[in-house]
C-alpha positions, -999 to +999 in steps of 0.1 A: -345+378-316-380+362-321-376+327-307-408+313-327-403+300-359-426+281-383-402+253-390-360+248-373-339+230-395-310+212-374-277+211-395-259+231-423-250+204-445-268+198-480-300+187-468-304+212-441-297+242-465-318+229-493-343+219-470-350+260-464-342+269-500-373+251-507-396+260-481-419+286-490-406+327-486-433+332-463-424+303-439-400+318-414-375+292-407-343+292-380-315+271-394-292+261-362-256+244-373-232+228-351-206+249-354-192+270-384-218+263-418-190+244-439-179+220-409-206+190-422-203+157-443-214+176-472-184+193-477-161+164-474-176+144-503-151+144-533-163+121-560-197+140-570-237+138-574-250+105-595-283+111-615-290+107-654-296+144-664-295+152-704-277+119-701-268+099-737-293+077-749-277+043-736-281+055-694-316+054-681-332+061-645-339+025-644-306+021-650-292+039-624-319+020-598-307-009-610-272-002-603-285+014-567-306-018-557-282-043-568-255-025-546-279-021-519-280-061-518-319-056-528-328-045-495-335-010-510-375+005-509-381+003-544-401+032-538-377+057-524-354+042-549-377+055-577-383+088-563-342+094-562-334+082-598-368+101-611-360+132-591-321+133-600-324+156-630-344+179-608-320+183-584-288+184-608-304+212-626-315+231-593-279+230-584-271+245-618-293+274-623-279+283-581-248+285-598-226+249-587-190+248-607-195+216-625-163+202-647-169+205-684-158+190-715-139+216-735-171+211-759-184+228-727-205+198-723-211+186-686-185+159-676-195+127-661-170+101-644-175+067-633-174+054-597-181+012-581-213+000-589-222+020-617-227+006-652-226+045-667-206+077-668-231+096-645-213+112-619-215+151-622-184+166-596-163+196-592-130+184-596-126+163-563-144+187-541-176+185-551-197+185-515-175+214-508-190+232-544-221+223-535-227+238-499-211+265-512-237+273-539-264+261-514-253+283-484-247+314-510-283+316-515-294+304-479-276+334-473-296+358-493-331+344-480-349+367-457-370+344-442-344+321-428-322+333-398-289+315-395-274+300-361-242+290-365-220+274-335-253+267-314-258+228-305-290+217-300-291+202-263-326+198-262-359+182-281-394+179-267-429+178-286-452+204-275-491+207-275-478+229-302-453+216-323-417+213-307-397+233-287-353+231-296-327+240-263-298+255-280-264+257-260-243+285-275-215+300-257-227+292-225-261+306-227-294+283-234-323+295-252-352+278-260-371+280-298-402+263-308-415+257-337-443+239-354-421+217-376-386+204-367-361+189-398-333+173-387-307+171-409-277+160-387-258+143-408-238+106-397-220+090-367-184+087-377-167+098-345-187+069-327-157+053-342-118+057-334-108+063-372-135+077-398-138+099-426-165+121-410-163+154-396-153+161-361-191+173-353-204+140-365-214+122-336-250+111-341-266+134-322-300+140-337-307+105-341-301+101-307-331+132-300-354+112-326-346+082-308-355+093-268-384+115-282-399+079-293-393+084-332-382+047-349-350+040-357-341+013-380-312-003-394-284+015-378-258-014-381-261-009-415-226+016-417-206+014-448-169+015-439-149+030-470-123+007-486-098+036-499-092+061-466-054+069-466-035+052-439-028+072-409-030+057-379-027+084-361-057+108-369-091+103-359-102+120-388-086+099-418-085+114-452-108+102-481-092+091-512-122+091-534-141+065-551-135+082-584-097+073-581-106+039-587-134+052-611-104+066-633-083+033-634-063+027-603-055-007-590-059-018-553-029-037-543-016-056-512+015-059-492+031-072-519+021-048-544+003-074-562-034-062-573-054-090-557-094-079-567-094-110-589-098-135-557-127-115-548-154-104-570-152-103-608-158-064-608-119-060-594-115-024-584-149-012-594-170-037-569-188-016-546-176-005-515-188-035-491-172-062-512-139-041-515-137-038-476-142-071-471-123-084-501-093-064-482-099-080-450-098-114-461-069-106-483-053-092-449-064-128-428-043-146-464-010-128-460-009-118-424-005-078-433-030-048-432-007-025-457-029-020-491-025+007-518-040+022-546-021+028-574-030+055-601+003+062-612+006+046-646-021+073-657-008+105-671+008+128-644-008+160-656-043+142-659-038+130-624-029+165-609-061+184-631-087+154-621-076+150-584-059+186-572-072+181-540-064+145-530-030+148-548-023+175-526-032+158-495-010+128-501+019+154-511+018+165-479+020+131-463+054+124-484+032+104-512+033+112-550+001+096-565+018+104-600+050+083-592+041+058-566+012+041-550-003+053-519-014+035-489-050+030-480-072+010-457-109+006-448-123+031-427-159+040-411-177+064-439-214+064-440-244+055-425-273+039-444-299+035-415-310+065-393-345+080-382-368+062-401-390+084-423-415+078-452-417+090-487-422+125-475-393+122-452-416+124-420-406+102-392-431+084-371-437+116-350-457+140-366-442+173-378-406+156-372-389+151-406-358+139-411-334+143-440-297+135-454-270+107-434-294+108-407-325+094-425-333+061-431-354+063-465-344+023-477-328+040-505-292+028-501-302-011-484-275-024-472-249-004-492-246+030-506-240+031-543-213+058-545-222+094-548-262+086-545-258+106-505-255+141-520-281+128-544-305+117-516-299+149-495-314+168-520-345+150-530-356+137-494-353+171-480-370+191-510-398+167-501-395+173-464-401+208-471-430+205-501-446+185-477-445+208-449-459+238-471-491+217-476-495+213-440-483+250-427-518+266-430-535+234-409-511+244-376-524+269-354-507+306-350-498+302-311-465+287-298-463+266-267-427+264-247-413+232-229-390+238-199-354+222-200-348+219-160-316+198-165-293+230-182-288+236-143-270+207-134-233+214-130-213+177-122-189+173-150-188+140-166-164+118-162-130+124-186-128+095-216-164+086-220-162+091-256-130+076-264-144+045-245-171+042-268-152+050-300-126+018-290-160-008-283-174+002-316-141-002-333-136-039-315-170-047-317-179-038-356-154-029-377-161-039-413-172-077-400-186-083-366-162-091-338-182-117-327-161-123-292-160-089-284-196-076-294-215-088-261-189-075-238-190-042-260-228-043-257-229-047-223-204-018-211-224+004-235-256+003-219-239+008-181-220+042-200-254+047-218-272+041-180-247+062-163-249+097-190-285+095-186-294+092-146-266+117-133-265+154-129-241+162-153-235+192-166-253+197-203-223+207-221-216+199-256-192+168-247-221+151-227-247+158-255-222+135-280-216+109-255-251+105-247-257+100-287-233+080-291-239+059-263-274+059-274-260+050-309-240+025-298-267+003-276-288+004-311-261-004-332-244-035-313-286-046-301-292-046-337-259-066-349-263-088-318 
């Protein structure tokens, strides 16, 4: 296998495969995932894509920036902002002509549902699994391209700049092989199992940001985490299931201990606030009555229209002894998504040149301090399609040759100490859960940089648990600086 490529994408998710679906066919690309292509974010989103595409004449682009900067507490870039709402068409009807299941009216008209923050029916999904639609359709024709080769279970353990571009250490099996490349796109995805209960994959630990961030690349805003008001309840998972913004989106109430719908107290949007004001709105409502048991109820709706619209979810709670038809079911806030990241410009190139960055681990301003539901998938797609039009303009500026860098470190053998991880996962979840523990954040802060100190000055060996516990100790010194 060559081990030169014009451009390695890092990650499988949405923004990594549609970052190589764009590039051009002569660009020869290496696409390195994790582990197997479908285990990303991506995949797990179930409400759907927002954009106004062959939308009726009352929803707008401006509209839907409207809705996306007033969620985002203004603290969006306008700019980006106006890129993702122009660009949204684009993208929606890129994902239909590669095939993406949509719902449809029985007119055959594209469905659109509603979700928090959103003053229009805009929401294009597949049932409630659309990520999972669309990195199917994505990786289908990834699949087919000849001028992308496909790495799937490698971890990338190793980023340096070269005189030449970059060169990538990947740790698969337990063999290390070295790529470079004259343009590196990470597309890593978020940081969820920094903390002890999230919605995230098990893979997403941060770890690119973490790269960006030693190789000198800025990184900005990464306090800046939206925790999820609706996860399902279980305590004891680390991976919590998602009941989807779109539940409420449809009509359900949130309700507290007393099963007494209590959004009223809170914010005159009730159920349909966005996300940050529902978290908080249930924390304060659990400091009032003392108890952190909260539901969402969707059960006066009709039971067949419940079981169509949400097959997925309604099966998940099934399984957890819950009918969402006859009952309510418990939910509770929940780490989610990450607005901040590797900062990154219009183009999606960070402050090293040649480094791009796309998707959860970006930070384009577009979501300020809160994502507007279902504008992520959104984002993936337009930030990396830009990533990779503006690496076609500047492929025939590089030169032809390929310098290596030398990873010395892959020979150290001292394993690291057992619980690192789970260490980190309970400061972040004292520290910064929802609202800033403010007792606990300096102690956090300070434990983190002698775990953070430790991972990076001794020989351990560079296995896959180290390279997550550097990020996320890495991670975690940013976040709780920042907060702090």
């Amino acid at each position: 296998m060559n081990h030169n490529f014009d451009v390695i994408i890092v990650g499988g998710g949405a923004a990594g495969l549609y970052g190589a679906i764009q590039l051009p066919s002569y660009c020869k690309v290496l696409l390195i995932c994790k582990q197997e292509m479908t285990l990303c974010n991506s995949s797990l989103a179930q409400g759907g894509i927002a954009g106004v595409y062959k939308s009726p004449e009352d929803d707008t682009p401006e509209l839907h920036k409207q809705d996306t900067m007033i969620a985002g507490g203004f603290k969006n870039n306008p700019e980006s902002v106006q890129i993702l709402v122009e660009d949204a068409a684009m993208a929606i009807d890129s994902l239909l002509k590669l095939g993406a299941d949509f719902d449809r009216k029985p007119d055959g008209s594209l469905h659109r549902t509603l979700e928090g923050g959103h003053c229009r029916h805009r929401i294009f999904h597949h049932k409630d699994t659309t990520g999972e639609e669309i990195v199917r359709t994505l990786m289908r024709k990834v699949k087919t391209l000849p001028n992308v080769t496909i790495l799937e279970s490698a971890m990338m353990v190793g980023l340096q700049k070269t005189s030449t571009g970059f060169s990538v250490n990947v740790r698969k099996g337990d063999a290390f092989t070295i790529y470079n490349s004259h343009f590196v796109l990470l597309a890593t995805g978020g940081i969820g199992r920094m903390y002890a209960y999230t919605t995230n994959s098990k893979i997403a630990t941060g770890d690119g940001i973490a790269f960006a961030h030693d190789l000198g690349a800025k990184i900005l805003n990464l306090h800046l985490i939206q925790f999820h008001p609706t996860a399902f309840n279980d305590h004891h998972t680390r991976e919590c299931f998602l009941i989807s913004e779109a539940v409420r989106g449809e009509g359900a109430y949130l309700l507290n201990c007393n099963k007494e719908r209590f959004m009223d107290r809170y914010d005159e949007r009730l159920e349909l606030a966005p996300r940050d004001v529902v978290s908080h709105a249930i924390i304060e409502e659990k400091n009032r009555t003392g108890s952190d048991n909260f539901f969402l109820d969707i059960s006066y709706k009709d039971s067949d229209f419940i079981r169509n619209r949400f097959p997925m979810i309604y099966q998940k709670v099934l399984e957890q002894g819950y009918d969402m038809t006859k009952e309510p079911i418990p939910i509770y806030p929940c780490q989610h998504y990450l607005m901040g990241g590797i900062q990154v410009d219009t183009n999606s190139e960070t402050t090293i040149p040649h480094l791009y960055a796309a998707g959860e681990c970006s930070n384009t301003g577009v979501h300020g301090n809160n994502r507007l539901a279902s504008n992520s998938l959104l984002e993936a797609l337009v930030f990396s399609r830009r990533a990779a039009l503006d690496i076609a303009t500047k492929l025939p500026t590089v030169p032809d040759a390929f310098a290596e860098a030398t990873f010395p470190e892959t020979a150290n053998t001292l394993p690291m100490p057992k619980g690192t991880r789970t260490e980190i996962r309970q400061i972040m979840q004292n520290s910064y859960f929802v609202i800033p523990h403010q007792a606990e954040l300096l102690n956090g802060f300070e434990r983190i940089k002698e775990i953070r100190r430790e991972l990076y000055s001794e020989p351990y060996a560079v296995t896959p648990d180290l390279i997550e516990a550097k990020a996320m100790a890495t991670n975690a010194y940013t976040i709780l600086k920042e907060v702090l």
